[in-house]
C-alpha positions as CSV (number, residue, x, y, z in Angstrom):
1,X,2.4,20.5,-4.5
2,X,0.6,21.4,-1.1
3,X,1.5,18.3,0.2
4,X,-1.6,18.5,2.5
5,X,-3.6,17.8,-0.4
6,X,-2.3,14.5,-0.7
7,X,-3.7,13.0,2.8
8,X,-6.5,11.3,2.9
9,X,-9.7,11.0,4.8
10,X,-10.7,8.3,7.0
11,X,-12.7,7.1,9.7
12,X,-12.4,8.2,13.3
13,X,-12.0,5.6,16.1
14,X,-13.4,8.3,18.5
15,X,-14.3,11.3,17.1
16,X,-14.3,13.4,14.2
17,X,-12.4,16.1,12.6
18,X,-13.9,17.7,9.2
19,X,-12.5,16.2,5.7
20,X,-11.3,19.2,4.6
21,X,-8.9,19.3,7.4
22,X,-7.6,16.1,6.0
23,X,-8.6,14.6,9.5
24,X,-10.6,11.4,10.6
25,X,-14.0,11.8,9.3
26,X,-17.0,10.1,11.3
27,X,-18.4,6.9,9.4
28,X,-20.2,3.8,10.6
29,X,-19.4,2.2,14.0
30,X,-18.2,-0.9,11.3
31,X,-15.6,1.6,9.9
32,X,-14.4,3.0,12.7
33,X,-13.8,-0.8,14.6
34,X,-12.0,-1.7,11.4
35,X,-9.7,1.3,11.8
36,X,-9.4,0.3,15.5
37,X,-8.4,-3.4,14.4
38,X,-5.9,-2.0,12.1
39,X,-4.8,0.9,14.6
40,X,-3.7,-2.2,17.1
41,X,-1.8,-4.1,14.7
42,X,0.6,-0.9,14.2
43,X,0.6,-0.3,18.0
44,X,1.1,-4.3,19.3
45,X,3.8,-4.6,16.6
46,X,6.4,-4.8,19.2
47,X,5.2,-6.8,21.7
48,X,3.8,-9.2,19.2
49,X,7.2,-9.5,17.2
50,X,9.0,-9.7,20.2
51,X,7.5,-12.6,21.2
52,X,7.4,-14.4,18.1
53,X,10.2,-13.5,16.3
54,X,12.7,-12.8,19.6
55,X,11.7,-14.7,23.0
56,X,10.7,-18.2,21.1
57,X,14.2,-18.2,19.2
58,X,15.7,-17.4,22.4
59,X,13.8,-20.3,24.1
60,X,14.9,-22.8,21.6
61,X,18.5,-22.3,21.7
62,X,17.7,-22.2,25.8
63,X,16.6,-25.2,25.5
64,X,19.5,-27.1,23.6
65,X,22.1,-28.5,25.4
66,X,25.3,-26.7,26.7
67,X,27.6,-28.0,24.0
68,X,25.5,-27.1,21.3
69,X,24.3,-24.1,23.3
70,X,27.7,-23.0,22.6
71,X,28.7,-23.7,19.5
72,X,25.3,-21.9,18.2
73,X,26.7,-18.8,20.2
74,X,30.1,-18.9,18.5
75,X,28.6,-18.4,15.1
76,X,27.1,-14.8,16.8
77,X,23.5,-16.3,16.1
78,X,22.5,-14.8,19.5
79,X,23.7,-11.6,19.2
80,X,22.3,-11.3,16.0
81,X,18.5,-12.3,17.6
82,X,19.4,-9.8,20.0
83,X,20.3,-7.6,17.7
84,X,17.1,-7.9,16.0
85,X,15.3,-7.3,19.0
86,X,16.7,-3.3,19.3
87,X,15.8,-3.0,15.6
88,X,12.0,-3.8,16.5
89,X,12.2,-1.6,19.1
90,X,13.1,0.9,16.3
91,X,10.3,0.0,14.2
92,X,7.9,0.5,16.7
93,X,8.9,4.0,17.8
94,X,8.4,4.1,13.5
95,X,5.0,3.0,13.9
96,X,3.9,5.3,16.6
97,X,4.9,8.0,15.0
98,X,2.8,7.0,12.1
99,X,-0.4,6.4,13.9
100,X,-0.2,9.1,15.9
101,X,0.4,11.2,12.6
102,X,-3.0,10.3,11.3
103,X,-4.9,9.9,14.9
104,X,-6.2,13.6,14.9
105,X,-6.9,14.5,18.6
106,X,-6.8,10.9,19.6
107,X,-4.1,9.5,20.7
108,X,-1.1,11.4,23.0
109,X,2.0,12.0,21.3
110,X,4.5,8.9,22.2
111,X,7.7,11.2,22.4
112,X,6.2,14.5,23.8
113,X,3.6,12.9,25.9
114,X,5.0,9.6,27.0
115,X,2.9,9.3,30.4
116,X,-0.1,10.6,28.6
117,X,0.5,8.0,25.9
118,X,0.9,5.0,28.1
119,X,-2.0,5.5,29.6
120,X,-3.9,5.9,26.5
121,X,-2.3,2.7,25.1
122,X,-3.4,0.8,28.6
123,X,-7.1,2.0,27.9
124,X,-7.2,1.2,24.1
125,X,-6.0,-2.3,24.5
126,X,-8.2,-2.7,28.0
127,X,-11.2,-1.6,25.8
128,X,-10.2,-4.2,23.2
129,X,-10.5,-6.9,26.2
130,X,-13.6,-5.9,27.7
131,X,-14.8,-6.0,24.5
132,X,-14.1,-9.4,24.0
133,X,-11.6,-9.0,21.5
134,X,-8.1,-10.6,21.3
135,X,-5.0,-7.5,21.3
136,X,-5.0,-8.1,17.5
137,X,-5.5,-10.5,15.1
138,X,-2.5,-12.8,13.3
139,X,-3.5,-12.1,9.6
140,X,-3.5,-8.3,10.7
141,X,-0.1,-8.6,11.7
142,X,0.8,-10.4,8.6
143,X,-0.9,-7.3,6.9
144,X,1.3,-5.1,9.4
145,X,5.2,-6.8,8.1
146,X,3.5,-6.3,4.9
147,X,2.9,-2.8,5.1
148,X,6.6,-2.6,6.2
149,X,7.2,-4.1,2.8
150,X,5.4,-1.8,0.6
151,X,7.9,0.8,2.4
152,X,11.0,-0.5,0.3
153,X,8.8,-1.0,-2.4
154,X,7.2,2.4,-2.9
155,X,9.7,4.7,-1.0
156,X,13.1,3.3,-1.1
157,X,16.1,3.3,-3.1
158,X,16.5,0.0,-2.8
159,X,12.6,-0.8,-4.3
160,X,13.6,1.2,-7.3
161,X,14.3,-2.2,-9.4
162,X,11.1,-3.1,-8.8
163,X,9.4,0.0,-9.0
164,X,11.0,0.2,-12.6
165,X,9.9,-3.6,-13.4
166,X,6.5,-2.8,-12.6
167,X,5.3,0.7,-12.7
168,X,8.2,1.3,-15.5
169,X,5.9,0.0,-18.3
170,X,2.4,1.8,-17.3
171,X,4.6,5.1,-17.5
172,X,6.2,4.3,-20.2
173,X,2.6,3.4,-22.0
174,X,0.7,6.5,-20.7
175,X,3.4,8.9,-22.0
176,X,3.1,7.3,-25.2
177,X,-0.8,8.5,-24.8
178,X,-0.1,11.9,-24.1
179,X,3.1,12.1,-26.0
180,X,2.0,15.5,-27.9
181,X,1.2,17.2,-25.0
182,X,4.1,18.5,-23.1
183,X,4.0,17.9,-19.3
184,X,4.0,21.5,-18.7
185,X,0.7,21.1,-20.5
186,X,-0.9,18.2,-18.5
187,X,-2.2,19.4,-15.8
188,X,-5.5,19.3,-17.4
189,X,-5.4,15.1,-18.3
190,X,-6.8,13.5,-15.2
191,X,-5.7,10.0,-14.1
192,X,-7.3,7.5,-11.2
193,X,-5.0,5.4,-9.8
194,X,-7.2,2.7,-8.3
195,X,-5.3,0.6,-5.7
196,X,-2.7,2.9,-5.3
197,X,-0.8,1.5,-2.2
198,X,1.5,3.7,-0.4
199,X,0.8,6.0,-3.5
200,X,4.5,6.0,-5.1
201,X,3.0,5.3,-8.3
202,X,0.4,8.0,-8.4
203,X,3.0,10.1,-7.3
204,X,5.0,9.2,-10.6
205,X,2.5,10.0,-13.0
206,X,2.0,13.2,-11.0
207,X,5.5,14.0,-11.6
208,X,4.9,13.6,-15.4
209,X,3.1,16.5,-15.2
210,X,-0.9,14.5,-14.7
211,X,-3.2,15.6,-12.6
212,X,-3.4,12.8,-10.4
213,X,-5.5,11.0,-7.7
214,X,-5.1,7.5,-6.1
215,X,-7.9,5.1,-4.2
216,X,-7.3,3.1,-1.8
217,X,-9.1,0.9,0.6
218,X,-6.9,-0.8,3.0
219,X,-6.4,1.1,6.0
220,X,-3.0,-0.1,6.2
221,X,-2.2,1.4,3.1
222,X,-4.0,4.9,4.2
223,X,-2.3,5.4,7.3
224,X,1.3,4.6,5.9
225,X,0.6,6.8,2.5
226,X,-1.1,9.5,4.6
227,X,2.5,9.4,6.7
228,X,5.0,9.4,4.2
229,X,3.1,11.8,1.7
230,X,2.4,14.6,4.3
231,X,4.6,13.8,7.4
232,X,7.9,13.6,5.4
233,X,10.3,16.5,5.4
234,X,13.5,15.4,3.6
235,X,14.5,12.6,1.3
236,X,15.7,9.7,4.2
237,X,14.2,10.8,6.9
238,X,13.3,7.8,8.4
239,X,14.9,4.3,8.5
240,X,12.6,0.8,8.8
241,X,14.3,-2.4,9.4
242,X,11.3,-4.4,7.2
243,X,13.4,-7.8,7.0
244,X,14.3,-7.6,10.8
245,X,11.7,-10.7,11.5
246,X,12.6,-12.7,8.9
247,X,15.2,-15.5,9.7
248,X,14.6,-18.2,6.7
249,X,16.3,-18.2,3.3
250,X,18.7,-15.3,4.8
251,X,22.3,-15.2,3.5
252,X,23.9,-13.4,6.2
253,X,22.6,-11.1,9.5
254,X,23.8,-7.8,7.5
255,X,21.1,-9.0,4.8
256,X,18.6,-9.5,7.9
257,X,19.2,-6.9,9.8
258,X,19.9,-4.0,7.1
259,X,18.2,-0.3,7.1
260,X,16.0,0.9,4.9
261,X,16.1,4.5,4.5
262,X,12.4,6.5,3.3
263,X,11.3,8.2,1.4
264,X,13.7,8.2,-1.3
265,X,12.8,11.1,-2.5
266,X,10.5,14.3,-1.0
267,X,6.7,13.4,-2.2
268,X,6.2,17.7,-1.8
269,X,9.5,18.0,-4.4
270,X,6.9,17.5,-7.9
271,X,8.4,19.5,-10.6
272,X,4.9,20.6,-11.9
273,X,3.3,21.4,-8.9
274,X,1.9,24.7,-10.0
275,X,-0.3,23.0,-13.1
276,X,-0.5,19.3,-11.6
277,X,-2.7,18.6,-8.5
278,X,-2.4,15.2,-6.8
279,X,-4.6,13.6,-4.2
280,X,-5.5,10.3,-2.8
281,X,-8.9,9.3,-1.2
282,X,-9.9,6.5,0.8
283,X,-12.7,4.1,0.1
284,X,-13.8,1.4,-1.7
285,X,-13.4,2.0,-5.3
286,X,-16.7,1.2,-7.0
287,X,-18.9,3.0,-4.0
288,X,-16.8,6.2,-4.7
289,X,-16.4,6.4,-8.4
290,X,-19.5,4.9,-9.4
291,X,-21.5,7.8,-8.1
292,X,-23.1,10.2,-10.2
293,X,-20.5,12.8,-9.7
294,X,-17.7,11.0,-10.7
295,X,-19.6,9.8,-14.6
296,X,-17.5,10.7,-17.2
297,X,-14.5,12.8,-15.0
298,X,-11.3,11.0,-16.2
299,X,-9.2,10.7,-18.6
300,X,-6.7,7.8,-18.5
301,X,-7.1,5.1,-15.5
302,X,-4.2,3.1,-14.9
303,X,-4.3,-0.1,-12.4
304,X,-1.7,-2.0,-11.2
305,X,-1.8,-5.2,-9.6
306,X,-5.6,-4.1,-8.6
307,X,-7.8,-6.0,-10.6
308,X,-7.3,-9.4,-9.0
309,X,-8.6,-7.7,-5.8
310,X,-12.3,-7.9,-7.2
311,X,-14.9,-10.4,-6.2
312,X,-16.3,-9.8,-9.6
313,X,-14.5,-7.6,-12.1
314,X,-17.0,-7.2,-13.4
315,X,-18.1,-4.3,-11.3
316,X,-14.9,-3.0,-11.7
317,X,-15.3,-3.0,-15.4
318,X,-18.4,-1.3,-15.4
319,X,-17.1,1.1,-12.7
320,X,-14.0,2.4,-14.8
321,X,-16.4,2.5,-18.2
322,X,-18.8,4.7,-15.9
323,X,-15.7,7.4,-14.3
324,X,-13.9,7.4,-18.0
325,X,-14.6,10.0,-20.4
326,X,-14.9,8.5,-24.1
327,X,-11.8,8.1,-26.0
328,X,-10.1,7.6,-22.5
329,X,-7.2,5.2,-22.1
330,X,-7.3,2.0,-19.3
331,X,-3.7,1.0,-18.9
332,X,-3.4,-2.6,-16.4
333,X,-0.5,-4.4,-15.6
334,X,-0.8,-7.3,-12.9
335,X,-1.1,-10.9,-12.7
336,X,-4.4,-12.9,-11.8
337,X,-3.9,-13.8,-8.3
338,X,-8.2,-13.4,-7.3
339,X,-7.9,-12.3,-3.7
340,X,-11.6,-13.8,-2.7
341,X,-10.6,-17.4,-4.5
342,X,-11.6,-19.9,-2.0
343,X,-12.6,-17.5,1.0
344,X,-15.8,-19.1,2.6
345,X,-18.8,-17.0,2.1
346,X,-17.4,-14.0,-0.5
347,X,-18.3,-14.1,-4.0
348,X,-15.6,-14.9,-6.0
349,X,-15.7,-14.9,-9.7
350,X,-12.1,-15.9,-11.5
351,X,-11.1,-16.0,-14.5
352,X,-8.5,-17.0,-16.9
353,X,-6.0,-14.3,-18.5
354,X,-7.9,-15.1,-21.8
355,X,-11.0,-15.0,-20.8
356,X,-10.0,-11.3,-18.8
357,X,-9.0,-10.3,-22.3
358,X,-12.5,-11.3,-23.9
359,X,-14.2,-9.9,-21.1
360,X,-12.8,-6.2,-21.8
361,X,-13.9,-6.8,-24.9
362,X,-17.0,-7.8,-24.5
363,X,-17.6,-4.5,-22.3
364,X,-17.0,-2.4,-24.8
365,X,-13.5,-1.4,-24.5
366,X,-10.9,-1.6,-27.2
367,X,-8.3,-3.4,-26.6
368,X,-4.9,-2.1,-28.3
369,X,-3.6,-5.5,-29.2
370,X,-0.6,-3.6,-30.5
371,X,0.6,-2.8,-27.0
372,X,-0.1,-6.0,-25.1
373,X,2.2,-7.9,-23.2
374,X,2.5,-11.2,-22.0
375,X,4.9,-12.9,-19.1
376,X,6.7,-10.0,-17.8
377,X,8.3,-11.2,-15.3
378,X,7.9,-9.4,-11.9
379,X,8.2,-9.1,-7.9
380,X,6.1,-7.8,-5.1
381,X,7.0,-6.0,-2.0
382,X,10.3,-8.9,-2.4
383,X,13.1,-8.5,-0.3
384,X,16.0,-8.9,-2.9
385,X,18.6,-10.7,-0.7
386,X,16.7,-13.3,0.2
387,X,17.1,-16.8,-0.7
388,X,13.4,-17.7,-1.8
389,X,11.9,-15.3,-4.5
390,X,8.1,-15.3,-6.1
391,X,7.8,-13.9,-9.5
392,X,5.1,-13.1,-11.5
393,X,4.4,-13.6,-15.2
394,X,2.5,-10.4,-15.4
395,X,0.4,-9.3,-18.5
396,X,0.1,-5.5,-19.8
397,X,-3.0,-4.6,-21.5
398,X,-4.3,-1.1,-22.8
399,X,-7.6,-0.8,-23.7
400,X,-9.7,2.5,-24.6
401,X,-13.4,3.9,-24.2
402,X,-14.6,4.6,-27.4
403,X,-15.7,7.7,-28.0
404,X,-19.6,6.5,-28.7
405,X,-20.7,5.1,-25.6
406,X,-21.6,1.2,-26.6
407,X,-21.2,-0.4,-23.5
408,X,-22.8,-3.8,-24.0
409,X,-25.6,-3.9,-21.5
């Protein structure tokens, strides 16, 4: 794989650089502030987590008195905040290197530019203030430790249980598809990954021997994917330390304050590269497949924990029916957790798993009743030495297009 053709395109927050460069593109002044906001999340990181997660714990045991001061120091609780601290500061030198990958012509590099850089970094965040807006927002930096997350997840060795809970039986069901066509051969079945995150499961189905493309919307997603995909020259290269913030539920500091070594394994190292082409674009999904262009262009769509992102499904329904060819397969596996449920002023439509099901249905697509499953249990994005755990009792559904187009109207 030309690894370069993985990287995606996305809106400048200056200026623009052609697509097929796979630089930042020039979109609407909305697009580009949104980048902006998301750009500053990645950059504040460290003076934001040092506050919060650092100088306050800092304070408090400051503030107790001596004899407890002490005995709270004898259990190596202080070194371990301060030992935190340094693994932020490793994070952030993470970070900037992963904005600056994707800010083409933008933004000074941090390590061979440092003056240059701190002096861009003073003017983006003075801009931000004269503006009127704060340095960045709270539920962006939620999104930010999130995105440091969906690093173990997608790109570690240590998300591989997970990967293999959740993107184990979508692989397993979309072989079963194609199972007479060797993956030597597959280069000609094309699969959409809407959704697709850091792009680690994409990047599976690629390695099956699919031509493959992912969608994604989140910028957070896109600037992390469009690092690890194209930036990354060996398995390991980098090491995170995701759970470095995180001081409930914690069984001991080495569980807290562990590396994380990505990515796992090469993205460029597919062993069909030379018949399977991979991609991923950026954009909201039913703007960029529901164009003309895109009618009729795929052959198997698979979704993971995507549909739940909808404000009506609907649209995504009638999206997927538009981009499939007939007689392609829909493969879903998520839980119904509706993203806009209870957000003041978004349309929100949810709906029961049941009444999901029915909906499909009532589309037009055929459910395969024979492959559905109910309550598999799952995680996301969990960090598996912790105390506190969600799960999920998923559902897996696979549904075709029939091959006479009778989408109910």
């Amino acid at each position: 794989m030309n690894t370069e053709a993985a990287a995606t395109s996305l809106p400048a927050a200056d200026k623009g650089v052609d697509a097929e460069h796979n630089g930042f593109v020039d979109e609407s002044e909305e697009e580009s502030n949104a980048l902006a906001d998301v750009m500053a999340a990645f950059l504040y990181y460290k003076k934001y987590s040092l506050n919060s997660s650092i100088y306050r714990r800092l304070h408090s045991i400051d503030e107790l008195s001596e004899r407890h001061r002490q005995i709270v120091a004898s259990l190596g609780t202080i070194d371990k905040i301060k030992r935190a601290e340094n693994l932020i500061r490793e994070n952030h030198r993470f970070l900037l290197d992963l904005v600056h990958s994707s800010a083409v012509g933008a933004m000074p590099s941090p390590t061979e530019s440092p003056d240059e850089f701190r002096a861009w970094f003073k003017q983006f965040f003075d801009s931000r203030e004269s503006a009127g807006k704060p340095p960045v927002a709270d539920h962006h930096m939620e999104k930010m430790y999130s995105t440091l997350k969906q690093f173990v997840r997608d790109w570690s060795a240590e998300g591989q249980a997970e990967r293999d809970l959740t993107y184990g039986p979508l692989l397993d069901a979309l072989e079963s598809e194609f199972s007479s066509v060797s993956p030597d051969r597959r280069g000609n079945i094309h699969v959409l990954v809407p959704g697709a995150g850091l792009g680690r499961l994409a990047f599976e189905i690629c390695c099956r021997g699919f031509s493959t493309q992912g969608n994604e919307f989140s910028y957070f997603m896109l600037l992390a994917s469009n690092f690890i995909l194209n930036k990354s020259e060996s398995a390991d290269q980098y090491t995170i330390y995701p759970f470095a913030h995180q001081f409930s539920n914690v069984i001991s500091a080495q569980d807290q304050l562990r590396p994380i070594s990505v990515p796992d394994v090469l993205p460029s190292s597919m062993p069909y590269s030379g018949t399977a082409a991979f991609s991923m674009t950026a954009g909201d999904f039913i703007e960029a497949y529901g164009s003309s262009s895109e009618r009729e262009q795929w052959d198997a769509v698979v979704t993971c924990f995507f549909m739940d992102t909808a404000k009506n499904v609907l649209d995504y329904l009638d999206t997927m029916w538009h981009a499939m060819k007939p007689g392609a397969v829909w493969i879903n596996l998520g839980p119904l957790l509706w993203h806009f449920d209870s957000v003041d002023g978004e349309q929100s439509i949810e709906l029961s798993r049941d009444e999901f099901l029915e909906l499909v249905a009532k589309v037009g697509f055929e459910l395969d009743r024979g492959q559905f499953k109910e309550k598999i249990p799952v995680t996301y994005t969990a960090n598996a030495r912790s105390m506190l755990q969600y799960t999920y009792n998923t559902f897996m559904c696979v549904a075709h297009k029939p091959h006479n187009d009778n989408q109910t109207e």
